[in-house]
C-alpha positions in Angstrom: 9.7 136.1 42.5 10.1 139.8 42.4 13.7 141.5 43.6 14.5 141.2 46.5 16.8 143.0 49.4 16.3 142.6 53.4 14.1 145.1 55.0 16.1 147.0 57.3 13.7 148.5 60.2 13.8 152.5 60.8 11.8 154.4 63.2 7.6 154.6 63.3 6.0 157.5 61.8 2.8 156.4 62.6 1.5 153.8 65.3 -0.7 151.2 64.0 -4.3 150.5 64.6 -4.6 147.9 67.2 -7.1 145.2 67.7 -9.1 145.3 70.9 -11.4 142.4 72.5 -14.5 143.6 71.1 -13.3 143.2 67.8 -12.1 144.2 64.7 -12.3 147.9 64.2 -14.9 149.5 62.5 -14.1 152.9 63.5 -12.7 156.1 61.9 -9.3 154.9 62.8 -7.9 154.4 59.4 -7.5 151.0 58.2 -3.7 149.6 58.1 -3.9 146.1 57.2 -6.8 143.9 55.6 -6.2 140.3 55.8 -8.1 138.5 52.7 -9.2 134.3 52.9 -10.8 132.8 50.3 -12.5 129.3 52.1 -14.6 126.3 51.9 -15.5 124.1 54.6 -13.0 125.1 57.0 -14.7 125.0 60.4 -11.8 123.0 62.0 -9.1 125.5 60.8 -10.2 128.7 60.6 -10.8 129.6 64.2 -6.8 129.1 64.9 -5.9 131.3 61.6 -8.3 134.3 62.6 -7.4 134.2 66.3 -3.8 134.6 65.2 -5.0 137.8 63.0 -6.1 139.9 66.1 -2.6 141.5 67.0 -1.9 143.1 63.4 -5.2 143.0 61.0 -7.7 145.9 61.1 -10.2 144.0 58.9 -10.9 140.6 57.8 -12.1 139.6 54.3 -13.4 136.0 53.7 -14.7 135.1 50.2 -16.7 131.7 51.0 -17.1 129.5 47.4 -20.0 127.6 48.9 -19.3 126.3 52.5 -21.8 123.8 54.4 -20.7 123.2 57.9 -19.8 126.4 60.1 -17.1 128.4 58.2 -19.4 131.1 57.8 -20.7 131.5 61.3 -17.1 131.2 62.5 -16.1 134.0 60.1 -19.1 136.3 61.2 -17.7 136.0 65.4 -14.6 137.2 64.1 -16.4 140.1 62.5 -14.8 139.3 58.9 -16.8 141.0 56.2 -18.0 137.8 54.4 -18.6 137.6 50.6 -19.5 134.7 48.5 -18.3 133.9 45.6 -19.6 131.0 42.9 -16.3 128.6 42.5 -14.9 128.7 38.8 -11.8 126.4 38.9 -9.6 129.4 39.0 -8.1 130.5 42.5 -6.7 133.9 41.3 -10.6 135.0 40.1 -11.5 134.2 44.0 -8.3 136.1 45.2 -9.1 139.1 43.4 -12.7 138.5 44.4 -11.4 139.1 48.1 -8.6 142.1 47.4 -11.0 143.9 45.5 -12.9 144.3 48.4 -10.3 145.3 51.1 -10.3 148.6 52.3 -6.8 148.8 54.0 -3.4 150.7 53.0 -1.9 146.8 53.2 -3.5 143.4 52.2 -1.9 139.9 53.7 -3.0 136.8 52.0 -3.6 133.9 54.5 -5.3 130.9 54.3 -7.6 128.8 56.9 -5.0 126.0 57.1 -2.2 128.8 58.0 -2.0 130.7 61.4 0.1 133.9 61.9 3.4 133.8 64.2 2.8 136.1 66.6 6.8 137.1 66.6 6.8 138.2 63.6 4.0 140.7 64.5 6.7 143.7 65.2 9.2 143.3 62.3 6.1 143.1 60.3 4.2 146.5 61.3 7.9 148.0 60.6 8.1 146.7 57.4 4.7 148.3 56.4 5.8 151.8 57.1 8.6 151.7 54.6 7.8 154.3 52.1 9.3 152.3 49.2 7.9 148.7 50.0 5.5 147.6 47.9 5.5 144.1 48.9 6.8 141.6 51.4 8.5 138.0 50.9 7.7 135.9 53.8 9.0 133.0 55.2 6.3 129.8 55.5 7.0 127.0 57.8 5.3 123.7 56.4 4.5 121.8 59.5 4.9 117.9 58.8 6.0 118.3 55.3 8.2 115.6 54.2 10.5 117.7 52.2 11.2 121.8 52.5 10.2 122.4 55.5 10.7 126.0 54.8 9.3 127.9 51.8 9.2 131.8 51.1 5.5 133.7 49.9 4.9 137.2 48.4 1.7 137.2 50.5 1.7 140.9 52.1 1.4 144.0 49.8 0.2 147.4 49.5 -3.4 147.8 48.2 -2.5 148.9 45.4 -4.9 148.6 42.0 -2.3 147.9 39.8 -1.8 144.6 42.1 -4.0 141.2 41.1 -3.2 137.6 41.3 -2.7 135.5 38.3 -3.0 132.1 37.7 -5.7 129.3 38.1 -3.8 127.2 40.5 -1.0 128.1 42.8 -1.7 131.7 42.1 0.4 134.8 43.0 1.0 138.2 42.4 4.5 138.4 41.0 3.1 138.8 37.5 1.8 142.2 38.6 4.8 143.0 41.1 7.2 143.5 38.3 5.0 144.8 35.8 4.5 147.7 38.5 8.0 147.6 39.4 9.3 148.1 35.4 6.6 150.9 35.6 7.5 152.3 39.3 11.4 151.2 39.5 11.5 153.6 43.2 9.4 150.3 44.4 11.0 147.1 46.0 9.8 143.7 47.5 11.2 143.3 50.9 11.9 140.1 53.1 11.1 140.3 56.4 13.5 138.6 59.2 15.2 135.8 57.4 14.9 133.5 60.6 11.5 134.1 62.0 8.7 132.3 59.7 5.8 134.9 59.5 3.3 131.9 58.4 3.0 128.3 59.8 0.6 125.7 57.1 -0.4 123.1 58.6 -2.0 121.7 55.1 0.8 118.5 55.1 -1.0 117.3 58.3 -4.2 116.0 55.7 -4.7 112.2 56.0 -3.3 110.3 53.1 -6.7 110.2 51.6 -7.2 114.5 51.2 -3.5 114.5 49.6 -4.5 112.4 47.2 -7.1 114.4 46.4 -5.3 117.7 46.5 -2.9 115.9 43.6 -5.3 115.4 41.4 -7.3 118.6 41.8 -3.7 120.8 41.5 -2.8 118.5 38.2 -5.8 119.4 36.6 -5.9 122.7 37.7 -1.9 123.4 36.5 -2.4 121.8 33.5 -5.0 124.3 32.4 -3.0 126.8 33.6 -0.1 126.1 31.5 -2.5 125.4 28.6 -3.0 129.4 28.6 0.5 130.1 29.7 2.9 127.4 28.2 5.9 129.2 29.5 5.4 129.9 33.2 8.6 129.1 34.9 6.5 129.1 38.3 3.7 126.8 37.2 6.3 124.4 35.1 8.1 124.2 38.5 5.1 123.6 40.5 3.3 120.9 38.1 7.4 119.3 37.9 7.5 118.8 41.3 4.2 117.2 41.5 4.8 114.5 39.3 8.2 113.8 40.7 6.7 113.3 44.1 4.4 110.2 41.6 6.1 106.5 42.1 5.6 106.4 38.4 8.7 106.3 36.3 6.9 107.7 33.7 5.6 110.7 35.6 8.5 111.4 37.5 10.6 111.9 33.9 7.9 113.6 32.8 8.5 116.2 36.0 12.0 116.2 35.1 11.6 117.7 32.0 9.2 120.0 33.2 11.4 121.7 35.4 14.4 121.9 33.1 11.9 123.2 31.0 11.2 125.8 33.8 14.9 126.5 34.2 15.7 127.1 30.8 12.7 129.7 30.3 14.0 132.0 33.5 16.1 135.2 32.9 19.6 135.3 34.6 18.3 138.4 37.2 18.5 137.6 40.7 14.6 138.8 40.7 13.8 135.0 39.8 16.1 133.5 42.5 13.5 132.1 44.8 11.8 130.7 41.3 15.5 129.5 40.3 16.0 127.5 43.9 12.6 125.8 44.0 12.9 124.5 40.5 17.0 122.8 41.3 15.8 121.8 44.3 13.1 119.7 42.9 15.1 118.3 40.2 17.6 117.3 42.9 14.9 115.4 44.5 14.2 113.7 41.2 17.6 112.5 40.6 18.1 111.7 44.5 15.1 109.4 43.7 16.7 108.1 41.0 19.8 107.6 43.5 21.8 109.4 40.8 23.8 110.7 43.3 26.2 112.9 41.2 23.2 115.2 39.4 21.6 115.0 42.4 24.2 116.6 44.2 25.2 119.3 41.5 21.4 120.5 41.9 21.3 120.8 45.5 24.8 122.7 45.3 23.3 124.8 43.0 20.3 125.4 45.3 23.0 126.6 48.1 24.9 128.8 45.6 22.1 130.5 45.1 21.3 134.3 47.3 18.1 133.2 49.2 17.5 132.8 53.1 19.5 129.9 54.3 16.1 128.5 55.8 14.9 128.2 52.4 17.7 126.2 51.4 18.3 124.1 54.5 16.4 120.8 52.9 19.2 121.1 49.9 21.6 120.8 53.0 20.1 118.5 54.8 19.3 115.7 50.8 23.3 116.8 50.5 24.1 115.1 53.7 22.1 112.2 53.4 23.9 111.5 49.8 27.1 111.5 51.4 25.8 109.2 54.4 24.5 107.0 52.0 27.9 106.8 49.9 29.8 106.6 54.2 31.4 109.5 53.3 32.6 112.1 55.8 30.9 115.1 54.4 27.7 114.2 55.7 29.0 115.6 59.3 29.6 118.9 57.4 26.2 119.0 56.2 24.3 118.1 59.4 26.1 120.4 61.1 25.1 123.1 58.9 21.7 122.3 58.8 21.6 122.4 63.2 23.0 125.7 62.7 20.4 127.3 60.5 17.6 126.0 62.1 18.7 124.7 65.8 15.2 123.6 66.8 15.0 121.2 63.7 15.1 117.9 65.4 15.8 116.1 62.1 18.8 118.0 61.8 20.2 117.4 65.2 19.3 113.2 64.3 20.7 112.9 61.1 23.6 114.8 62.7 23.8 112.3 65.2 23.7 109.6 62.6 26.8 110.9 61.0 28.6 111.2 64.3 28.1 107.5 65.3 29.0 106.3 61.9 32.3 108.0 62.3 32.9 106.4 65.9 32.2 109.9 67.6 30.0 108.4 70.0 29.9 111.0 72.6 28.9 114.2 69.9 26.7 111.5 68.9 24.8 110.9 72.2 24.6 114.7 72.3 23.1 115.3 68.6 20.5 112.7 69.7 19.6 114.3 72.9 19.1 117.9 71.4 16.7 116.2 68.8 14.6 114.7 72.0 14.7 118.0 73.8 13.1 120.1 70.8 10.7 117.0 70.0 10.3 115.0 73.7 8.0 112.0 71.3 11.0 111.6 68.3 10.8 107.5 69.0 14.0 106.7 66.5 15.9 109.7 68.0 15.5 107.6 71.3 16.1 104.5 69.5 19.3 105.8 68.3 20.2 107.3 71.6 19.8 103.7 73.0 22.2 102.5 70.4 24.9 104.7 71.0 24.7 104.9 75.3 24.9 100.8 74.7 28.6 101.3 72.5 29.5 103.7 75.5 28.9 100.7 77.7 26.0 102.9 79.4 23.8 100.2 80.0 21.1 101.6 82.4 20.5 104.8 80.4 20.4 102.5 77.0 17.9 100.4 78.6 15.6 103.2 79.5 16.1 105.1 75.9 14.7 101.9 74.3 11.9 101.2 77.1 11.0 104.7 76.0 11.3 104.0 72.4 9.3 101.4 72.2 6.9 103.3 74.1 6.2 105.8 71.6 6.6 103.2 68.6 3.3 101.8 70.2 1.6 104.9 70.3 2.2 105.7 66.8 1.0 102.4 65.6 5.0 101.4 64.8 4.1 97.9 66.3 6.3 95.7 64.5 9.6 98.1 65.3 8.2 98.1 68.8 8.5 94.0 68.4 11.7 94.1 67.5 12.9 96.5 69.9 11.3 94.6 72.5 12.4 91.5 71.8 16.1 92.2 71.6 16.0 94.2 74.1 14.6 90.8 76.3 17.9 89.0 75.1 19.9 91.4 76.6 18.0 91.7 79.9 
């Protein structure tokens, strides 16, 4: 990733064109922001991702690569400017394809499976009218992801020509960012609001099935890649993690060469920090798999070391404190507790916090880590499990009874029938 430094707002030289109910201007007005999608078959997505446009983008851009259901048509009632565009294996060709053709001062990058937080709307538009930002880091949320449940993407930048995506799979435009930036050194890449994710993805919500499909495409596709460029830090890391994620011995030492491979290549700048985080991270997740709990530790430390937004490393936090749960050692509070303070509406945190706490004896913190995880998510069935566990110690019988009634509940409705068996039965001894 390109250098980066926190965007610090200032005051408005100019307002911003707006959108209005009628649609996206066509007017006179100049053009501020042009927000490009390249899609196929996305009629049950896109809808959410273009509503959540109409507050900042002036203009829409979708490049279709050969859509048969409704995309199109559901494009058009936004009034994007539609283009097609013959697939070729390579997502930066399609990219381009769709910057080429935007007409604003700014282009954001979104995709059909992503939707636009509307509270990051404001720091946004402020961001765009510094005079020496050429491009924005922003924070992604991955909705249901199993690990990293933040990431950070350089997906808003000044249309500028010198500006084009590279790579055939998991593309960007960081190649072209510091080439500019070597060229232009008055330019920088910003972050906007460390704590406010600009982008939510919803692509981890794909049935078991579509992932595995997904895999296979992105291997092929980042193996070709690294075919042409053998030294890509970015694409090592990306490919690496991949194969880590494969239960595979063989494939997941083959990721964990590929992202020492990818560490080894990067420069010591703090321009390839983000780069630098995402490849320890993943190799900490590799040896965490591995349950070598010593290297898997030094790489998560390393991950927290590191000067990125705290959200981005709050996973390496959170593997840190399960280690040191698994091992019953009293770090693991320390952990938890960090992870509940940089991001208070993670339920996960506040129930692995809770875990901690009632393997120490601290049963009353315990019973309120498990009750802030069921406030942020009401449906969390083993945070109310747990609560049920822990008001039973306390000798709170009545409200231990109801926690499980309730947990077994929602283990029923999300087809966790044989926990809901056991709950239910032992739960019949002691009534």
């Amino acid at each position: 990733m390109s250098h980066t430094k926190p965007a610090k707002t200032k005051p408005a030289k100019t307002k911003l064109a707006k959108f209005t109910k009628q649609g996206f201007a066509r007017s006179p007005v100049p053009i501020i922001l042009s927000a490009c999608l390249i899609v196929k078959n996305e009629e049950r997505r896109l809808a959410n991702c273009l509503e959540s446009l109409q507050s900042l983008a002036d203009e829409i851009i979708v490049v279709d690569t050969g859509s048969s259901d409704r995309t199109i048509a559901i494009a058009k009632k936004y009034q994007a400017r539609v283009f097609p565009f013959e697939w070729c294996n390579d997502f930066s060709q399609a990219r381009n394809h769709a910057i080429a053709r935007a007409k604003g001062e700014w282009i954001l990058v979104i995709d059909a499976d992503e939707v636009l937080e509307q509270r990051a709307i404001t720091p946004l538009q402020e961001v765009m009218q510094r005079d020496d930002c050429l491009a924005v880091n922003l924070l992604r949320s991955e909705i249901a992801a199993k690990q990293a449940p933040y990431s950070m993407v350089l997906r808003l930048f000044r249309n500028h020509p010198a500006i084009t995506f590279t790579g055939i799979y998991h593309e960007s435009i960081d190649r072209s960012v510091l080439a500019l930036q070597a060229q232009e050194p008055h330019w920088q890449v910003l972050n906007v609001n460390r704590n406010i994710p600009v982008l939510l993805h919803y692509g981890y919500t794909d049935s078991e099935i579509q992932l595995k499909q997904k895999y296979e495409f992105a291997k092929k596709l980042m193996h070709k890649h690294l075919e042409a460029f053998p030294e890509d830090s970015y694409m090592l890391n990306k490919l690496g993690a991949l194969y880590i994620s494969s239960p595979q011995d063989a494939d997941r030492l083959l990721g964990i060469e590929l992202l020492q491979k990818g560490l080894a290549l990067l420069d010591d700048t703090e321009s390839q920090n983000l780069i630098r985080c995402e490849l320890h991270y993943h190799l900490g997740l590799a040896h965490h798999q591995n349950a070598d709990w010593e290297l898997a530790k030094k790489a998560y430390e390393q991950v927290i070391a590191l000067d990125v937004p705290n959200l981005v490393k709050l996973s390496a936090y959170l593997n840190l404190g399960n280690i040191y749960q698994e091992l019953n050692q009293k770090e693991a509070i320390a952990y938890f507790e960090k992870v509940t303070q940089i991001a208070p509406n993670f339920a996960q945190g506040h129930f692995n916090y809770g875990i901690a706490l009632k393997t120490s004896g601290r049963f009353t913190e315990a019973i309120a880590a498990y009750q802030n995880a069921i406030a942020i998510e009401p449906n969390y069935a083993d945070a109310h499990q747990n609560l049920g566990v822990v008001l039973m110690k306390v000798g709170y019988f009545p409200e231990a009874i109801a926690s499980f009634t309730k947990a077994i509940q929602l283990h029923e409705q999300q087809q966790n029938y044989e926990t809901a068996a056991i709950l239910r039965s032992a739960l019949r001894e002691f009534t």
